[in-house]
VEXKE-899164 format. One record per residue (C-alpha): residue number from 1; x, y, z. Coordinates in Angstrom, 1 decimal. Layout:
<kolros>
     k       px       py       pz
   NUM        X        Y        Z
...
</kolros>
This chain:
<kolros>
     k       px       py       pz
     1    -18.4     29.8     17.3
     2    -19.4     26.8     15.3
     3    -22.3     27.9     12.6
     4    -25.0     26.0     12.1
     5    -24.4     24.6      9.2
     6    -20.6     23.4     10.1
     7    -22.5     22.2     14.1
     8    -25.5     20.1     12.6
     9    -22.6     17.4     11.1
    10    -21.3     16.9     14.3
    11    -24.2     16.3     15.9
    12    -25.3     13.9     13.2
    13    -22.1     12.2     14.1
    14    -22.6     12.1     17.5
    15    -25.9     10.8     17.1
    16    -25.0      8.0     15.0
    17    -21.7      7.2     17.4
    18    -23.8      6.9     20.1
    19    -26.7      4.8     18.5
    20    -26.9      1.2     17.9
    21    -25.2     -0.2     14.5
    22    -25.1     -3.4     12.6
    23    -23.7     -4.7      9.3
    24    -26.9     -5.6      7.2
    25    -24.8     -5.9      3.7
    26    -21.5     -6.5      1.9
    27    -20.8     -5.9     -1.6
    28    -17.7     -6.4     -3.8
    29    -17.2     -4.6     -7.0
    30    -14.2     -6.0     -9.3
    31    -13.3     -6.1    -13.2
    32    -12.6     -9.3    -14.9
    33     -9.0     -7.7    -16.3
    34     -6.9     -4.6    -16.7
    35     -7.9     -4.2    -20.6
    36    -11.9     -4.0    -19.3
    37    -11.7     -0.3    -18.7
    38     -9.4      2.8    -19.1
    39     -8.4      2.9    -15.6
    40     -6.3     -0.5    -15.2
    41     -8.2     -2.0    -12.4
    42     -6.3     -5.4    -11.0
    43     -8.5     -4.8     -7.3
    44    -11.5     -5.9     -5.7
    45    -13.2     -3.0     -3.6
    46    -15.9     -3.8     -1.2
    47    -18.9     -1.6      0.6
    48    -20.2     -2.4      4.0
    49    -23.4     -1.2      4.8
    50    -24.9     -0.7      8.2
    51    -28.8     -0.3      8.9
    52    -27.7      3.4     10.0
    53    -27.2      4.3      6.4
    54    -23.4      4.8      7.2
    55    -21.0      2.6      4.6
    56    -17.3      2.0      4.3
    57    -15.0      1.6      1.7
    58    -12.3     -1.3      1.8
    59     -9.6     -2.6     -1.2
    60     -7.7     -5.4     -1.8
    61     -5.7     -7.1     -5.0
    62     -4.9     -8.5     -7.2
    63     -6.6    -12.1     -6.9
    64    -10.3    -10.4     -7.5
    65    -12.5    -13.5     -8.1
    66    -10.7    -15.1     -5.4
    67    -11.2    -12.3     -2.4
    68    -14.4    -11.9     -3.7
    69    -15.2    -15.0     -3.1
    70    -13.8    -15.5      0.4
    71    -15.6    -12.1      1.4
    72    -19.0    -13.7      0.6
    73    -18.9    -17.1      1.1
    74    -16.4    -17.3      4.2
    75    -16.3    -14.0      5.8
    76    -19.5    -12.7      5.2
    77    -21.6    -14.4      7.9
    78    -19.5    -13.8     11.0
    79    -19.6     -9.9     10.0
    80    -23.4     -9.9      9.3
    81    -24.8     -8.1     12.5
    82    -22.0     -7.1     14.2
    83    -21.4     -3.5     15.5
    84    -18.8     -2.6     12.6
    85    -17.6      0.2     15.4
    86    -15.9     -3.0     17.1
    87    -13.0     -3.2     14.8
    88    -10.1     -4.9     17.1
    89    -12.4     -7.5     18.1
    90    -13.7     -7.9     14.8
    91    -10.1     -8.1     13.6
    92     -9.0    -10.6     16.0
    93    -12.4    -12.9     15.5
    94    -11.9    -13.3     11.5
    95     -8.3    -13.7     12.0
    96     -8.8    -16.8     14.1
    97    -11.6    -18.3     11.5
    98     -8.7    -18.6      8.9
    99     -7.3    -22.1      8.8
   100     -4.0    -22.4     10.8
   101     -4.0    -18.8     10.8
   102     -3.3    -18.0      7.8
   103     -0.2    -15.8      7.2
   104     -0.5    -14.7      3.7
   105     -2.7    -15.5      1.3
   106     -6.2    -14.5     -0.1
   107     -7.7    -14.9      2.9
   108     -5.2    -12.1      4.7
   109     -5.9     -9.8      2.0
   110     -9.5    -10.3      2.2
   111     -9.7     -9.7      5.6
   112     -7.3     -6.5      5.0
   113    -10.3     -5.1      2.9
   114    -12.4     -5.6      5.9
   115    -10.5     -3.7      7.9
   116    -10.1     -0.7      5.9
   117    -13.6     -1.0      5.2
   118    -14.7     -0.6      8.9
   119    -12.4      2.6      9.6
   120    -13.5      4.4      6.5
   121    -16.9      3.6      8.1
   122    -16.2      4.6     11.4
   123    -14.8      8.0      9.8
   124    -18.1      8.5      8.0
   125    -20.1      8.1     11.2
   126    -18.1     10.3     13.3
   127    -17.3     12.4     10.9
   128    -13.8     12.7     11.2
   129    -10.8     11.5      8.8
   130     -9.3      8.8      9.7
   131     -5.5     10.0     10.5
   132     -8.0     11.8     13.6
   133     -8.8      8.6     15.0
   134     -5.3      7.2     14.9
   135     -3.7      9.6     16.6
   136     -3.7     13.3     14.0
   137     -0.7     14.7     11.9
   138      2.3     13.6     13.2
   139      3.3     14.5      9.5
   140      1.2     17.0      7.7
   141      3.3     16.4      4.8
   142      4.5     12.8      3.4
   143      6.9     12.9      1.2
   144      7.1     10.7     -2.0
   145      8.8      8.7     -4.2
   146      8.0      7.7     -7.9
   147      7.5      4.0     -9.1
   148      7.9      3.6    -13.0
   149      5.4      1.6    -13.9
   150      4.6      2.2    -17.9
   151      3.7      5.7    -18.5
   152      5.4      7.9    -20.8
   153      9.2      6.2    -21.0
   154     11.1      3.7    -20.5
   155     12.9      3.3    -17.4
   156     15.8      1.1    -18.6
   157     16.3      3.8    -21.3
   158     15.1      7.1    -20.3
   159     15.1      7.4    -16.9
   160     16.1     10.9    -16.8
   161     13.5     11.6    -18.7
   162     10.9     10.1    -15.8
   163     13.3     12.3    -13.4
   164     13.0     15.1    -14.8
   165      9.5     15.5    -15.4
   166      8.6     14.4    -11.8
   167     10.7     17.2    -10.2
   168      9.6     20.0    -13.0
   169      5.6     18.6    -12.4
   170      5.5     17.3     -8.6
   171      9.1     18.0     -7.5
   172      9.4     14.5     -6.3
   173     13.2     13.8     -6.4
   174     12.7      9.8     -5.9
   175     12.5      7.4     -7.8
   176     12.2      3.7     -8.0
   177     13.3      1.1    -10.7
   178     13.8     -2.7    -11.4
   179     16.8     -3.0    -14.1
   180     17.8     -6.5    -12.4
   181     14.3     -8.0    -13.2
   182     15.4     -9.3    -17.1
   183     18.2    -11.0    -16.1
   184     16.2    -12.9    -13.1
   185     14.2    -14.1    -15.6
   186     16.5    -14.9    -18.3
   187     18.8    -17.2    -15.7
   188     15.7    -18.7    -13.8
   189     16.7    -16.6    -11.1
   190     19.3    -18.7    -10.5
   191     23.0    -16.7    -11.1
   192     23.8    -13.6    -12.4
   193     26.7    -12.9    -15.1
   194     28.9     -9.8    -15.3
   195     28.0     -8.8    -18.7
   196     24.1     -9.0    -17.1
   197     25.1     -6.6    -14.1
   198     26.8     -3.9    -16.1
   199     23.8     -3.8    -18.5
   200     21.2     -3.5    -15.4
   201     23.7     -0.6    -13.7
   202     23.1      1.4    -17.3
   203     19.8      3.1    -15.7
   204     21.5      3.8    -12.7
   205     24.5      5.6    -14.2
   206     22.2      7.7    -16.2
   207     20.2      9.1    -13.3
   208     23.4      9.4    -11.7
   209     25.2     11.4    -14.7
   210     22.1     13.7    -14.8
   211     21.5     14.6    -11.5
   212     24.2     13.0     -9.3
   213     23.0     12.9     -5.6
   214     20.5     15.6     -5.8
   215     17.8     12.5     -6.1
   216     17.3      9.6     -4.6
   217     17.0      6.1     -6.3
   218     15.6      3.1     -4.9
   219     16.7     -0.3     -6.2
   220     13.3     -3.3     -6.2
   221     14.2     -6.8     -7.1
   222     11.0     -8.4     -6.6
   223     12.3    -11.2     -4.5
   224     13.9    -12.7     -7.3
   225     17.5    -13.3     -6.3
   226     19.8    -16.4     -4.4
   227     22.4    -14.8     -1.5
   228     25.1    -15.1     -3.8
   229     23.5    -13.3     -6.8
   230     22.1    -10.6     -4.1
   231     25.8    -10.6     -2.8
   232     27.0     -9.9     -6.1
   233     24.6     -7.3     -7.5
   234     24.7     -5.1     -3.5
   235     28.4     -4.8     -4.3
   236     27.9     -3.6     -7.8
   237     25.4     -1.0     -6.6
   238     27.2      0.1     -3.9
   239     29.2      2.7     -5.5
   240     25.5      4.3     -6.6
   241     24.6      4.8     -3.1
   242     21.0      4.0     -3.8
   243     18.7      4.7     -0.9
   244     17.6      1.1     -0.2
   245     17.5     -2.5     -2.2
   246     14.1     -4.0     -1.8
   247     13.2     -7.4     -1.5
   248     16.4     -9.4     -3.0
   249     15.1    -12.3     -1.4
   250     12.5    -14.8     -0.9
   251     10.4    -13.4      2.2
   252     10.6    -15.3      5.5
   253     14.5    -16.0      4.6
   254     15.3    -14.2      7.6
   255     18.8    -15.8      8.4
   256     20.3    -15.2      4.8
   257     19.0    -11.5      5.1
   258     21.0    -10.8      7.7
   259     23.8    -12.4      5.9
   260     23.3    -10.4      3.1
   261     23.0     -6.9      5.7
   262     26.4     -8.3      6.6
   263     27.9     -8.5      3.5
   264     26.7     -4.6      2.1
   265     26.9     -1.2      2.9
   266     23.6     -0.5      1.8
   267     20.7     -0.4      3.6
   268     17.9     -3.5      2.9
   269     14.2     -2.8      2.7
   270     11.7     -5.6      3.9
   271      8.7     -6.3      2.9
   272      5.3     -5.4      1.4
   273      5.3     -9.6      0.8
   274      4.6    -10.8      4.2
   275      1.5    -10.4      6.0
   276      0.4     -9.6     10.1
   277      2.5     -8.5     13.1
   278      3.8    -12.4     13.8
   279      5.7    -12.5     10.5
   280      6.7     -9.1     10.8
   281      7.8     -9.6     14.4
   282     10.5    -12.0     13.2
   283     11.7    -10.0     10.5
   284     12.3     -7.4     13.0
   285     14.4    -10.2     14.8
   286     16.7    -10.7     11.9
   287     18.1     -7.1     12.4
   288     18.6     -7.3      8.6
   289     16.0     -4.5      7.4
   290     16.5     -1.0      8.3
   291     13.5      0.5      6.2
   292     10.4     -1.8      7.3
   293      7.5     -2.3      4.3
   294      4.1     -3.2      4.2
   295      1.2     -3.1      2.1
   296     -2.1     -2.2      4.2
   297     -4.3     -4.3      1.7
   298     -2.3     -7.4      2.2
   299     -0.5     -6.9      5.7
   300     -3.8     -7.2      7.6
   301     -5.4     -3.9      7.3
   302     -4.9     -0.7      8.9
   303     -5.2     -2.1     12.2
   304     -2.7     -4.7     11.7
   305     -0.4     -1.8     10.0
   306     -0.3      0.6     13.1
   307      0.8     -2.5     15.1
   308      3.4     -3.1     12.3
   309      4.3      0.6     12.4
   310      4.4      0.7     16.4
   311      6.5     -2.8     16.0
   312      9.2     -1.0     14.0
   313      9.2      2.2     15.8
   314     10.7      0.1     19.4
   315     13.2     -0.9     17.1
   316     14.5      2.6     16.2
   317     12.9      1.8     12.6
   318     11.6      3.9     10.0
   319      8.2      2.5      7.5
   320      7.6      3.2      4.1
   321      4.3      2.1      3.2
   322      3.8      0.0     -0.3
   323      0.9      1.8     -3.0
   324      1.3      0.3     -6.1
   325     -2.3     -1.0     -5.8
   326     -5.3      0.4     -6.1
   327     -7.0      4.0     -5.1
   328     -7.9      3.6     -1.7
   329     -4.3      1.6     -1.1
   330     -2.8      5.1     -1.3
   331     -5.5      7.0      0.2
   332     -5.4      4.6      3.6
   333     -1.5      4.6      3.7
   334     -1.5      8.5      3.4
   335     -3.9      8.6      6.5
   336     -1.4      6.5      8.2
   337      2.4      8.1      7.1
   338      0.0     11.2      7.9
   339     -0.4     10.0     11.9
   340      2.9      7.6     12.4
   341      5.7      9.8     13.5
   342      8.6      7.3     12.4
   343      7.5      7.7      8.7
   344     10.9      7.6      6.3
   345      8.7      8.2      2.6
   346      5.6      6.7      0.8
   347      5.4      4.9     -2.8
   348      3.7      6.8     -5.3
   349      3.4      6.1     -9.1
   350      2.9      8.9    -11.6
   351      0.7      6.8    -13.8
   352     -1.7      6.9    -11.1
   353     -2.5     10.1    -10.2
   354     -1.8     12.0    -13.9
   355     -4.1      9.1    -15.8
   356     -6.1      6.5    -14.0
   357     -7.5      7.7    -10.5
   358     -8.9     11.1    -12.7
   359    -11.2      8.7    -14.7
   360    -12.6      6.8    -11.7
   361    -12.7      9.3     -8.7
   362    -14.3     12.6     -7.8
   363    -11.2     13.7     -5.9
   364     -8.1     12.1     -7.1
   365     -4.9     12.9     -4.6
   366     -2.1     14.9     -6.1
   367      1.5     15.4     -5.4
   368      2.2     19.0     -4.5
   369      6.2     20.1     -3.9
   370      7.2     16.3     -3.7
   371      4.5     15.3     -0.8
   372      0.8     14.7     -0.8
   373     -1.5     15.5      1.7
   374     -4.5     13.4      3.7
   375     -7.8     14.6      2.9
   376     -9.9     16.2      5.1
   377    -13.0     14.2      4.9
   378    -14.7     11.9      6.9
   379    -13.1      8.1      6.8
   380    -10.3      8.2      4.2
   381    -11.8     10.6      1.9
   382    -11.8      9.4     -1.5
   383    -15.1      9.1     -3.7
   384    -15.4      7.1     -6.4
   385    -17.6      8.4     -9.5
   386    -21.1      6.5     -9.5
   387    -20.4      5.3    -13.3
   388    -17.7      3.8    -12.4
   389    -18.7      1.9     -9.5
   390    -21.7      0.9    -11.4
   391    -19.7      0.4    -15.0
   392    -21.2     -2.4    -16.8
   393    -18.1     -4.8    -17.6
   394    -17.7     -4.8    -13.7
   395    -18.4     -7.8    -11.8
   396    -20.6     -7.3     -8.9
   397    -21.8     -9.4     -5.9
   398    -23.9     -9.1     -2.7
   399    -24.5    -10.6      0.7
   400    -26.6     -9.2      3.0
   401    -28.9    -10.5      6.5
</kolros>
């Protein structure tokens, strides 16, 4: 039997689901750069308040000043007074006040902070996490993989060293890198030499020497790269069987994508650049991607993520959600790989969880045996300290009725 002290919560909840609710405030929270505080903040987060009390969480980057400023000045008065319980039709009604509907943008990711702002809210009032709500733990566990942005070494030149203290700490045997990236730059993304290929394989060949196929590496490229350089650098790789390539190309290229899936053995990865279920719908078209990627602060949302998820799941596809944003980025897609059963793996980023999300949140997620775990708290779970949403180099704004 329930006690009273675990029953009382629940019937708050109930009480609050089945009582009237309106938005009566938004506020946005953002810092002015990455140097203003120890945490590297490149986000906006925004709190919707309801005249129940019950608030919500959203996040979205990295154009602060920008999403700020569509949150308050555009979006702000259509969410004013609405029930924020309503999400879909709250989704669907912003989505169509966006100019030519919008595909990408500031606007998209503004309204992706919306939406992940109304389910952590609908959490809080019901009292549930969120994975709950969209259908429990398909996958208790999500595994992980490891993004190298600057931490302790250098990728390019110590990448075993990255590897091996992510499997003795967190046992996470995955890892992501960008070698390519210099030479895109240096040649205006425009070709690529020899000499420039066999200098980006060097990281590569050093995981591989170390640990042969006992990890996994993952190739990103940032969308830097013609068909013919992407041509050229695949078939270089391929001997490394990497687990994906991510992103050669410019999104929406959808015809040379498949070109390039014809021209490799390796599998492609598309992409945490395009926004909403129309663009994603003809990526799926292409049949170039078989690893589908999204970012739930710029895709849309969570709502417009399940859809992308479902989307890719009727074409026999796995996702692997994009994090490398802020805190609740990862805490939302965790809820999600947590309750979509055709998850393949999740980005993580060790710089993250072992330095930044300590010094901002009460409760910072952390790898355990190569996975992490959704919380069990109501919405998405994660609480940020009061001194740091009230820091004094942070910009803050509000709207309310």
């Amino acid at each position: 039997m329930l006690s009273r002290r675990a029953f009382l919560p629940l019937l708050a909840a109930a009480a609050r689901a089945a009582s009237p609710m309106r938005i009566t405030r938004l506020e946005t929270v953002y810092w002015p750069d990455r140097d203003a505080v120890p945490f590297w903040p490149h986000w906006t987060w925004l709190k919707i308040h309801t005249d129940s009390g019950v608030t919500g969480i959203g996040e979205t980057y990295p154009r602060s000043s920008a999403e700020a400023d569509i949150l308050h000045n555009h979006f702000a008065k259509s969410l004013l007074g609405k029930d924020p319980r309503d999400i879909e039709r709250i989704w669907a009604d912003l989505y169509l006040t966006l100019d030519f509907q919008i595909a990408g943008g500031a606007e998209i990711r503004s309204l992706s902070a919306i939406d992940l702002a109304l389910w952590d809210l609908l959490g809080n009032a019901l009292n549930a996490p969120v994975y709950r709500l969209i259908g429990g733990k398909a996958n208790p566990r999500v595994r992980l993989y490891n993004t190298c942005f600057p931490h302790k070494f250098d990728f390019i030149k110590e990448p075993d060293k990255i590897m091996r203290e992510l499997i003795s700490k967190h046992n996470i045997r995955a890892i992501k890198i960008w070698p390519f990236d210099g030479a895109a730059r240096e040649n205006r993304h425009q070709y690529i030499t020899q000499q420039q290929i066999d200098a980006a394989l060097k990281p590569v060949q050093i995981l591989r020497d170390a640990f042969g196929m006992d990890i996994e590496i993952l190739m990103e490229f940032h969308s830097y790269w013609n068909l013919a350089s992407a041509v050229r650098i695949a078939k270089a790789l391929e001997p490394f069987k990497p687990m994906w390539l991510e992103d050669m190309l410019m999104p929406g290229n959808y015809t040379q994508y498949r070109q390039l899936a014809e021209a490799t053995s390796l599998p492609l990865t598309i992409s945490e650049r395009i926004a909403g279920k129309l663009q994603f719908q003809q990526m799926l078209d292409a049949r170039a991607a078989r690893f589908v990627m999204f970012d739930v602060c710029w895709c849309g949302g969570l709502t417009e993520g399940r859809k992308i998820c479902a989307m890719a799941d009727a074409h026999q596809l796995p996702f692997a959600p994009h994090t490398a944003g802020g805190p609740l980025l990862f805490y939302a897609s965790t809820h999600l790989s947590t309750a979509m059963p055709n998850l393949w793996i999740q980005e993580s980023c060790q710089r993250f969880y072992e330095h930044d999300w300590p010094l901002m949140l009460e409760n910072p997620l952390m790898p355990r045996d190569g996975h992490i775990e959704a919380p069990d708290l109501p919405g998405f779970g994660m609480r940020i300290k009061p001194e740091v949403w009230n820091h004094p180099k942070a910009i803050r704004k509000e709207t309310s009725l």
